[in-house]
Legacy VTK file of the C-alpha trace (Angstrom):
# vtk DataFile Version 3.0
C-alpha trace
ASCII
DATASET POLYDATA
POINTS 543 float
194.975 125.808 68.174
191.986 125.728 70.166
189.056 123.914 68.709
185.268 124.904 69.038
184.319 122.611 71.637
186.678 124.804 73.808
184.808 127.642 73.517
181.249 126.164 74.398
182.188 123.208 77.011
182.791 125.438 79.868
178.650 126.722 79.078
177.667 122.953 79.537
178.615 122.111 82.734
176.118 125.495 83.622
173.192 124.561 82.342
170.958 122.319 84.041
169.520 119.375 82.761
166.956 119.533 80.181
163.122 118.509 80.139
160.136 120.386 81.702
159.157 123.892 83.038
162.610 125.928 84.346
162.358 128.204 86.999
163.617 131.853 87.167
166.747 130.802 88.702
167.241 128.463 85.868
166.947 130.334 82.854
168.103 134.131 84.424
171.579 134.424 83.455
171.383 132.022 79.954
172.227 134.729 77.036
169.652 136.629 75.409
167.479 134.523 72.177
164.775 132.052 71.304
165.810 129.456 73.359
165.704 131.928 76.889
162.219 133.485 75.137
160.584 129.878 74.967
161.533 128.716 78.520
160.250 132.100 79.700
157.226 131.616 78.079
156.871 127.860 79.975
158.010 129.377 83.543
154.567 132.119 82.347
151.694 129.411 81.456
153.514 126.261 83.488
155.225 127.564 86.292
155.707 129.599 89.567
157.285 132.903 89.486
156.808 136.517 91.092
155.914 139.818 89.123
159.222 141.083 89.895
161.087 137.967 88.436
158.596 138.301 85.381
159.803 141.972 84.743
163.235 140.868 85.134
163.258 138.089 82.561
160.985 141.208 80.255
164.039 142.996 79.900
165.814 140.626 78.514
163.069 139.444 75.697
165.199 138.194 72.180
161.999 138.585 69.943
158.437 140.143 71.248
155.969 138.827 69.589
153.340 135.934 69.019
152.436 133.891 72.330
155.256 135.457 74.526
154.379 139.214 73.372
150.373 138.306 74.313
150.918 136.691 77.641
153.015 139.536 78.915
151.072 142.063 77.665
148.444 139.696 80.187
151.024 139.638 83.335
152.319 143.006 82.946
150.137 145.207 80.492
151.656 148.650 79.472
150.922 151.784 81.283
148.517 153.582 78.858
148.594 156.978 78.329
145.215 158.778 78.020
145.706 161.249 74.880
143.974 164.674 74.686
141.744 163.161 71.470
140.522 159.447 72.695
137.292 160.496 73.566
136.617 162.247 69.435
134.400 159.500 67.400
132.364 159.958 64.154
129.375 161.518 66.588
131.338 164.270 68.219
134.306 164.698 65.444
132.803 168.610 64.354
132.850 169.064 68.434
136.660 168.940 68.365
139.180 171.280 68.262
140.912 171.288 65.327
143.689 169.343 66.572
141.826 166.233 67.195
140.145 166.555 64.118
143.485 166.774 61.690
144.717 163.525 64.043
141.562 161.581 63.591
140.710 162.257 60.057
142.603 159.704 58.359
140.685 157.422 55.391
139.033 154.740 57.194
137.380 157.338 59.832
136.915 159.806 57.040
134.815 156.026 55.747
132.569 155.805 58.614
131.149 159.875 58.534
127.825 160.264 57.394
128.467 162.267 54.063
126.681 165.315 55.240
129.802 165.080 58.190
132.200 164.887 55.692
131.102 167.946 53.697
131.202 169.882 56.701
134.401 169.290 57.284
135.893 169.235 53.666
134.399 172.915 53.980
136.071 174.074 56.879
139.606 172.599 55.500
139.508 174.164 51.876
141.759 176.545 52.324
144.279 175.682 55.326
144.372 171.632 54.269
143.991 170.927 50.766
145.034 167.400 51.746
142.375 166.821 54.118
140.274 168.960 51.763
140.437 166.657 48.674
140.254 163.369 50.413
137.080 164.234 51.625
135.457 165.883 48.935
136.495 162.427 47.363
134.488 160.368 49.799
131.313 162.068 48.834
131.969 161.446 45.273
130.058 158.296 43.540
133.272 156.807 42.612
136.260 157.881 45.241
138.576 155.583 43.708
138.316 157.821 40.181
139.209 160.959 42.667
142.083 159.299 44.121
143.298 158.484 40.896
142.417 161.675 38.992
145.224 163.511 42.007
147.590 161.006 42.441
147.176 160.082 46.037
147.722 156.795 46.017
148.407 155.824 50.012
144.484 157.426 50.424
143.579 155.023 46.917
145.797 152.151 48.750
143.597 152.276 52.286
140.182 152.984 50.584
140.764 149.651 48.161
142.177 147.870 51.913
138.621 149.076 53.372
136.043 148.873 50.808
133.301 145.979 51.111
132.639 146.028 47.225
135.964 145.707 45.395
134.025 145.485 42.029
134.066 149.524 41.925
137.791 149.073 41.199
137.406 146.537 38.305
137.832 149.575 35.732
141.033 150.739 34.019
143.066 153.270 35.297
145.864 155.771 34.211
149.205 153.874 33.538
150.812 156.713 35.298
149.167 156.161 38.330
149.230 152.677 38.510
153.054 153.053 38.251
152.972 155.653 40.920
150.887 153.059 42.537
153.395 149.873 42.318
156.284 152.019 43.634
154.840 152.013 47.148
155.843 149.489 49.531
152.003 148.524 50.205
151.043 147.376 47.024
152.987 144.132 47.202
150.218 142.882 49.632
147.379 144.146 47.885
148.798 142.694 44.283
149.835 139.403 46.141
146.623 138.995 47.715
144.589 139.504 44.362
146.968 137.890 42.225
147.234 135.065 44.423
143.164 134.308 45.208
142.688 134.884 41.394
140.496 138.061 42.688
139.557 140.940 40.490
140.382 140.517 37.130
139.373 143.715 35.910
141.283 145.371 38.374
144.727 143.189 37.650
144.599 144.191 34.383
145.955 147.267 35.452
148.985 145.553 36.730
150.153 144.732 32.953
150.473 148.669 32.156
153.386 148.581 34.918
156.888 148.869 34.216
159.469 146.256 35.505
162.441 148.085 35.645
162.412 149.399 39.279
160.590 146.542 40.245
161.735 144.338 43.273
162.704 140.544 42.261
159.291 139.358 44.577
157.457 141.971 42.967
158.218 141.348 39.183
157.596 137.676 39.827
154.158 137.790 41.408
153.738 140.346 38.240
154.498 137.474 35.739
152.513 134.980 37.685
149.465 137.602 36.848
150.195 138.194 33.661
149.995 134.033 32.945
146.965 134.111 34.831
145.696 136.715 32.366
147.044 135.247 29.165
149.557 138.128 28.220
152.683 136.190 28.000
155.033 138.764 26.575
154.269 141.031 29.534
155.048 137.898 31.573
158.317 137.587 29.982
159.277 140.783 30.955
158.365 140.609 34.688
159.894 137.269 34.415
163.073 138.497 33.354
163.288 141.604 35.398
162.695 139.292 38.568
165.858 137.105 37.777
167.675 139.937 37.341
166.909 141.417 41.097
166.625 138.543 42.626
169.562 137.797 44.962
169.067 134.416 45.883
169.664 131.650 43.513
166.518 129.481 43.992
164.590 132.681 43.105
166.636 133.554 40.213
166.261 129.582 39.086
162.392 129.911 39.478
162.015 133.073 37.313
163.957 131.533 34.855
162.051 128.560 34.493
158.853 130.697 34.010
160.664 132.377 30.892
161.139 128.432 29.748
157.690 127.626 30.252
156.565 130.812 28.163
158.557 130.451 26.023
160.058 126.874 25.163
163.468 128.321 24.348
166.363 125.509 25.500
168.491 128.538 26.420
167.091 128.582 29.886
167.421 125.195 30.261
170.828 125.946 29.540
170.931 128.463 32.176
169.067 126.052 34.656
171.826 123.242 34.038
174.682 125.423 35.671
172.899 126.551 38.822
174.864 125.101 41.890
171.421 125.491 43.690
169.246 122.187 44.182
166.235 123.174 43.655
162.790 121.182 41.199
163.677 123.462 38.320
166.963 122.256 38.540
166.204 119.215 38.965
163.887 118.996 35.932
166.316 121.004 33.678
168.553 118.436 34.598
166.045 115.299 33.501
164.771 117.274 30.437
168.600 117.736 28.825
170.383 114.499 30.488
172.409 117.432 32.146
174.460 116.245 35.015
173.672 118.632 38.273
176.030 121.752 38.585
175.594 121.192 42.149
178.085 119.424 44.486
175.718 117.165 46.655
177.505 115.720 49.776
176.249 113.060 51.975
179.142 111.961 54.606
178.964 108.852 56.475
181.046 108.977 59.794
182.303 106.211 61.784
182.490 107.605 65.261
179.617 108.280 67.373
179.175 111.359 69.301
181.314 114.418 70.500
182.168 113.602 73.545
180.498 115.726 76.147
178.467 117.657 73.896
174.471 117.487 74.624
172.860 117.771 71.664
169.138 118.278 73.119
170.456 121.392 74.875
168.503 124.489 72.693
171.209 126.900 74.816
173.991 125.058 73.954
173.136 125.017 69.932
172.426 129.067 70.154
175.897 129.412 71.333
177.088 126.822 68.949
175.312 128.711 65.870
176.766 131.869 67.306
180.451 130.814 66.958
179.637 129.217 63.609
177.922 132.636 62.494
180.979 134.206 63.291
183.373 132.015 61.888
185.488 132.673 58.568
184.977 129.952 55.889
188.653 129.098 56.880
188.099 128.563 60.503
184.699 126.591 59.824
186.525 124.007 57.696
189.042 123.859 60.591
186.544 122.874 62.986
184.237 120.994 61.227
186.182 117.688 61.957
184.989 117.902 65.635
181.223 117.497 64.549
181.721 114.947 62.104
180.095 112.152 64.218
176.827 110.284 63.700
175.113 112.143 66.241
176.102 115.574 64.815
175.446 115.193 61.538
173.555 118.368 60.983
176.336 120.648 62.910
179.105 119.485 60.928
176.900 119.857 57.819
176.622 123.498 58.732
180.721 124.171 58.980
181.338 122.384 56.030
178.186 124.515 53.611
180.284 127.444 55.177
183.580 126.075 54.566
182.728 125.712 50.951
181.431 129.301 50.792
177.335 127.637 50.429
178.925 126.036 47.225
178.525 122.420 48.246
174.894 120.899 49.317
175.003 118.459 52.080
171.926 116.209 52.442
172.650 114.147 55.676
171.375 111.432 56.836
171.096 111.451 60.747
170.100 108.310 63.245
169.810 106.037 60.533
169.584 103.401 62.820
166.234 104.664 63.871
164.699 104.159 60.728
165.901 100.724 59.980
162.508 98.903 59.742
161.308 102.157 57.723
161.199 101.708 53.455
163.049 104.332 51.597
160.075 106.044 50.256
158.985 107.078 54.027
162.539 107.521 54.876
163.082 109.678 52.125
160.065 112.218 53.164
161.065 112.127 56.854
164.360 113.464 55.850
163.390 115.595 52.984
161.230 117.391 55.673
163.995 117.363 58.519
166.500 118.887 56.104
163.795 121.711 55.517
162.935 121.581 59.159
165.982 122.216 61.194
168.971 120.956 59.010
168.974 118.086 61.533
169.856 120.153 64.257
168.469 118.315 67.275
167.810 121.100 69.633
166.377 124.389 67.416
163.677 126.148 68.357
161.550 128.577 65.722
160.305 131.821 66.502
156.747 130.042 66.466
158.341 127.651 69.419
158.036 124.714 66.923
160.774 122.129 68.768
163.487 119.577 67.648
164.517 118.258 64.771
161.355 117.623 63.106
160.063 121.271 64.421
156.824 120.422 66.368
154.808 122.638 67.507
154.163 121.903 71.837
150.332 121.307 71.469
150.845 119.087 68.757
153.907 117.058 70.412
151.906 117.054 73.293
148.724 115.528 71.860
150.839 112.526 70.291
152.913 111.940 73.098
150.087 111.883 75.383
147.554 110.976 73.983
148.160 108.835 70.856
151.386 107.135 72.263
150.500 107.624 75.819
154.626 108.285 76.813
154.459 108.121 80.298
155.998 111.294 81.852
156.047 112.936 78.209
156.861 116.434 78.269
156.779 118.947 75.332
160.603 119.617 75.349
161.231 115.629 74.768
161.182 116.667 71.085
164.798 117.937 71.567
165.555 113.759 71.514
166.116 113.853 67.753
165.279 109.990 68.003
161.931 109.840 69.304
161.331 113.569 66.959
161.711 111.030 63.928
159.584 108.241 65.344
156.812 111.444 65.925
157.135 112.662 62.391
156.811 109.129 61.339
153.692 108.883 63.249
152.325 111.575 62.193
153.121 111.415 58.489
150.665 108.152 59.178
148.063 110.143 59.706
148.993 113.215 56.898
148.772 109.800 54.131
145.506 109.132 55.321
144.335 111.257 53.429
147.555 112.272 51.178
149.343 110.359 48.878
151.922 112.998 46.822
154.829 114.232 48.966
154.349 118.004 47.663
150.806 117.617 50.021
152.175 116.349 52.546
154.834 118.636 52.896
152.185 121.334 52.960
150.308 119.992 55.503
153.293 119.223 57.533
153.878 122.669 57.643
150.617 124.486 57.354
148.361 121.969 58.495
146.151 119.502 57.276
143.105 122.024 57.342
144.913 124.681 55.540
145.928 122.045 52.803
141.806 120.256 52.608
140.932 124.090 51.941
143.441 124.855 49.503
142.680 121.776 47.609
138.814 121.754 48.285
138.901 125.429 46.446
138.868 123.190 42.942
141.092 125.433 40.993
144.529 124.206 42.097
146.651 121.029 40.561
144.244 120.167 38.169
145.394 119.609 34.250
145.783 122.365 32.374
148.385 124.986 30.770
151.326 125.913 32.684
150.402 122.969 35.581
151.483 122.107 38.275
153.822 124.600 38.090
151.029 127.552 38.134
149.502 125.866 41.287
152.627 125.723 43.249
152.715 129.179 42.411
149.209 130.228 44.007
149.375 127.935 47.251
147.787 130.135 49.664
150.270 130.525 52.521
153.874 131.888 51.500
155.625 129.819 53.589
154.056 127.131 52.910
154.425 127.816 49.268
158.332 127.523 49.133
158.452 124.812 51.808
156.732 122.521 49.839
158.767 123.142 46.413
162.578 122.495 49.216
160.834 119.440 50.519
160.161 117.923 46.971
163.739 118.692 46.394
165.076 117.367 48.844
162.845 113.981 48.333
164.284 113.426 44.913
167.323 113.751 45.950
167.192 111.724 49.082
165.127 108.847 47.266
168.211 108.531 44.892
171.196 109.084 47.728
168.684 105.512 48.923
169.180 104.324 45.550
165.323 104.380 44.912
165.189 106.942 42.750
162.257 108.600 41.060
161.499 111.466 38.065
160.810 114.402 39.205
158.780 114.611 35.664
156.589 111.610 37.159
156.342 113.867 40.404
155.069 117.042 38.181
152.750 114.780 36.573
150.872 113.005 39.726
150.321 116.190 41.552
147.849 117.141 38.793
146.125 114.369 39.342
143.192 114.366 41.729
142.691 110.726 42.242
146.150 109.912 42.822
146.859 112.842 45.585
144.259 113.083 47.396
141.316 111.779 49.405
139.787 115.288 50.430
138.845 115.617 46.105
137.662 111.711 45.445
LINES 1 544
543 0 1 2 3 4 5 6 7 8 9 10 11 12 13 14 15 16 17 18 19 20 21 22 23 24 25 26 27 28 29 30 31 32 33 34 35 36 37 38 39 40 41 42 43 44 45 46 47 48 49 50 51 52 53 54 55 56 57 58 59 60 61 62 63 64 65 66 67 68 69 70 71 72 73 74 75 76 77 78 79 80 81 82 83 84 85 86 87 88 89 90 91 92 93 94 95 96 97 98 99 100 101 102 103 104 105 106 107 108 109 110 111 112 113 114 115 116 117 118 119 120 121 122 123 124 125 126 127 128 129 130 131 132 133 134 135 136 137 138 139 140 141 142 143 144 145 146 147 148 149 150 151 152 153 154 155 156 157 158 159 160 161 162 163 164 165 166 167 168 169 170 171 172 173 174 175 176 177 178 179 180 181 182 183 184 185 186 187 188 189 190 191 192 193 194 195 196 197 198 199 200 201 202 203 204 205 206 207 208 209 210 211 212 213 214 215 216 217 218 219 220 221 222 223 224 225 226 227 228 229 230 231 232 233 234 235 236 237 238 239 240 241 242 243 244 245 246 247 248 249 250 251 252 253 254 255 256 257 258 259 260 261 262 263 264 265 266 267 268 269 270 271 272 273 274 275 276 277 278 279 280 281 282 283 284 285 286 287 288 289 290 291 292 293 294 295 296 297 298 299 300 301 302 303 304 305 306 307 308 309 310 311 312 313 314 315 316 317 318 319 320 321 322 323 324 325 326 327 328 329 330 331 332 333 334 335 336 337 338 339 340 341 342 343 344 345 346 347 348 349 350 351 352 353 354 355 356 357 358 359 360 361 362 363 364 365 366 367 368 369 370 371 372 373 374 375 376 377 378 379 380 381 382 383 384 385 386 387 388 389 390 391 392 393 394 395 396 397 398 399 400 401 402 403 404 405 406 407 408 409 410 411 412 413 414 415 416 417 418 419 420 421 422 423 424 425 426 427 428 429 430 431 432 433 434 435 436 437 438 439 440 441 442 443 444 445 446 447 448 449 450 451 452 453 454 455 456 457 458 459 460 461 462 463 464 465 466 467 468 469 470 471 472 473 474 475 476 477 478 479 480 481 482 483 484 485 486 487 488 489 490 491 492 493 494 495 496 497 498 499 500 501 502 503 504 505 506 507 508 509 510 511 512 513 514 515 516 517 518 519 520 521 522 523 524 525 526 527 528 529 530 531 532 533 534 535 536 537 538 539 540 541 542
């Protein structure tokens, strides 16, 4: 039988070596993904190239967006294609033909018409538009919102409460009918997150009670519960609660919905429920301290004896896409058949990735990579640095994000470039040196200096690790976050600003408790819960 190395060795020997800007010649014929998108966007801002090479590597963009999307929009900007109506504004709209008119007249033009405008127009559409007709006769009502309301139209309710300046006109209470007709479009998960998340209009959210859970999506019914605790109606949290578990698909989402139904409700049953979850996640962890439960989940943490794969570059980001390919593609069967290839020191993360897949995602493997690195490191900082690398990259040396965030430890260039250069002054230190999972963990390390400066609870610094330490100073500076109080700090986690940041830092508490006790320095997770309500004990930005 073949193994995997088989498969990907002959691609080594193609690629050339790693470190630094890559010409077109370089990165031309390496398959299509994020590792060919980042080096293209190097060879754009770093190095030589013709127009005609640049359109070459264009067709053969993996994602088009962020930085890469903006610089070639820079080096070769679309064609644009004058329409027939560019030239029709609010001054000339009654000018146009009626054509123009019908394409322009959508609710945030229909906004910036003097009403007299409007009127005009809601006139000459009465008859052959009643759409048009009604949604600006609306307009030049005192309350639009009501008008909206009164006929149903809720995508013209959802972009006039997007575009309004005074969001107080909609702290009133509206039909339950509509506000269900309301919650079944796809846009009203950012306007209720948004709200329900900045603790905005309370009048308004009040609404949001009236709505029935039973179509709901799992994201949707959750952020519903999280506003119902917010406004003290915990029976109508209950029910979004519950109604979230149920459409949830993931685990960790099903575990946090049923926590909230604990919370509310103190009933053990959950606990219960929370106690045979195979997910490790902090309210499985907890339910686990609260009850003396032993974890449901299968935690693995190998310790091989032999080094390396022979001939197998781990800082090569092509050689890992292929790699993750192959894996991808494997059956649970064949993953467990070629696991025993990766299980070195030096590929601790790939072999963690057969065997999760091998075990159908049943057994959890925290890994512990380049130990030897960290030797002179105590297992509290140790802990964090892998706690964060697990959430990072699984410990896969040579990932890149869709954000270009390299290595291991997932910096981002400007930031890897501004340590390296300036705080460590590496001589010769270039950006893609982060693919050295090695000198990634001495980074992190460094920089996790600097994040404890001024943070001292591993749920902050996780946020700031991955949102920044601005974004966390704000979030905490706001005042109404991780303080004492009912339903803390679980509420707080809850209302952390930034999504992504939001779940990252819940994983990377996680996976601290549970790397602190693979050290054998373990700690409660209760004591954890406790601290981060705590001003003076997690924070300087608040003391």
């Amino acid at each position: 039988m073949r193994t995997l190395l088989k498969f990907i060795l002959p691609a080594i020997f193609a690629v050339a070596a790693f470190g630094g800007v890559k010409s077109f010649e370089e990165i031309k014929d390496e398959p299509k993904g994020l590792a060919k998108d980042y080096y293209f966007y190097r060879l754009l801002t770093e190095g030589d190239y013709t127009k005609e090479q640049a359109q070459i590597l264009n067709k053969d963009v993996f994602r088009r967006a962020g930085v890469l999307a903006k610089k070639l929009a820079e080096i070769l900007p679309p064609k644009k294609v004058k329409g027939n109506c560019d030239s029709v504004d609010v001054k000339n709209i009654l000018d146009a033909n009626v054509t123009c008119q019908k394409q322009c007249l959508r609710v945030p033009f229909m906004m910036k018409l003097k009403k007299e405008t409007r009127q005009k127009l809601a006139d000459k559409f009465k008859d052959s538009d009643p759409l048009l007709y009604r949604r600006l006769s609306s307009l030049n009502e005192k309350h639009p919102e009501d008008e909206f309301a009164k006929f149903n139209d809720t995508d013209a309710f959802l972009v006039y409460f997007k575009q309004s300046s005074h969001k107080d006109k909609f702290d009133k209470i509206f039909d339950a009918n509509f506000i269900n007709s309301l919650a079944a479009k796809k846009e009203f998960h950012v306007l209720a997150n948004d709200l329900i998340i900045d603790k905005k209009s309370a009048k308004f959210r009040q609404n949001f009670l009236a709505i029935k859970e039973t179509e709901l999506a799992g994201k949707d019914a959750f952020m519903l519960g999280i506003n119902a605790v917010l406004l003290n109606s915990p029976k109508d949290a209950m029910r979004f609660f519950a109604r979230a578990e149920a459409a949830f698909d993931r685990q960790d989402r099903k575990d946090n919905a049923v926590f909230w139904l604990y919370l509310l409700s103190k009933n053990t049953i959950y606990l219960d429920k929370l106690n045979q979850s195979r997910d490790v996640n902090i309210y499985t962890l907890y339910a686990n301290e609260l009850t003396g439960a032993s974890p449901a989940a299968n935690i693995v943490s190998p310790t091989p004896t032999k080094e390396k794969v022979a001939d197998y570059d781990i800082k090569d980001p092509f050689l890992w896409q292929k790699t993750f390919k192959m894996i991808k593609e494997m059956s649970a069967e064949d993953a467990a058949k070629h696991s025993e290839t990766f299980n070195t020191k030096e590929t601790l993360g790939q072999y963690a990735y057969l065997m999760e897949k091998a075990s159908g995602y049943k057994d959890s493997y925290f890994v512990m990579p380049f130990v030897d690195e960290l030797e002179d490191v105590n297992a509290t900082r140790k802990a964090l640095l892998y706690a964060i690398g697990r959430q990072e990259s699984r410990f896969i040396p040579a990932v890149i994000s869709t954000s270009y965030a390299l290595g291991m430890m997932q910096f981002m260039p400007f930031l890897a470039n501004h340590i390296g250069k300036k705080e460590l002054a590496i001589p010769n230190f270039d950006q893609d040196d982060m693919f050295d999972p090695r000198l990634a963990l001495k980074f992190a390390d460094h920089h996790l200096n600097y994040l404890e400066k001024y943070l001292y609870h591993p749920l902050f610094v996780a946020y700031a690790y991955n949102g920044g330490i601005g974004f966390t100073k704000k979030m905490l500076q706001r005042g109404d976050l991780f303080n004492e109080g009912k339903y803390e700090p679980f509420l707080s986690m809850e209302l952390v600003p930034f999504a992504e940041s939001r779940d990252y830092g819940k994983k990377v508490l996680a996976n601290y408790v549970i790397y602190l006790r693979l050290l054998r320095s373990s700690t409660s997770i209760s004591t954890l819960f406790e601290s981060s309500k705590k001003p003076a004990l997690t924070d300087k930005f608040r003391n």
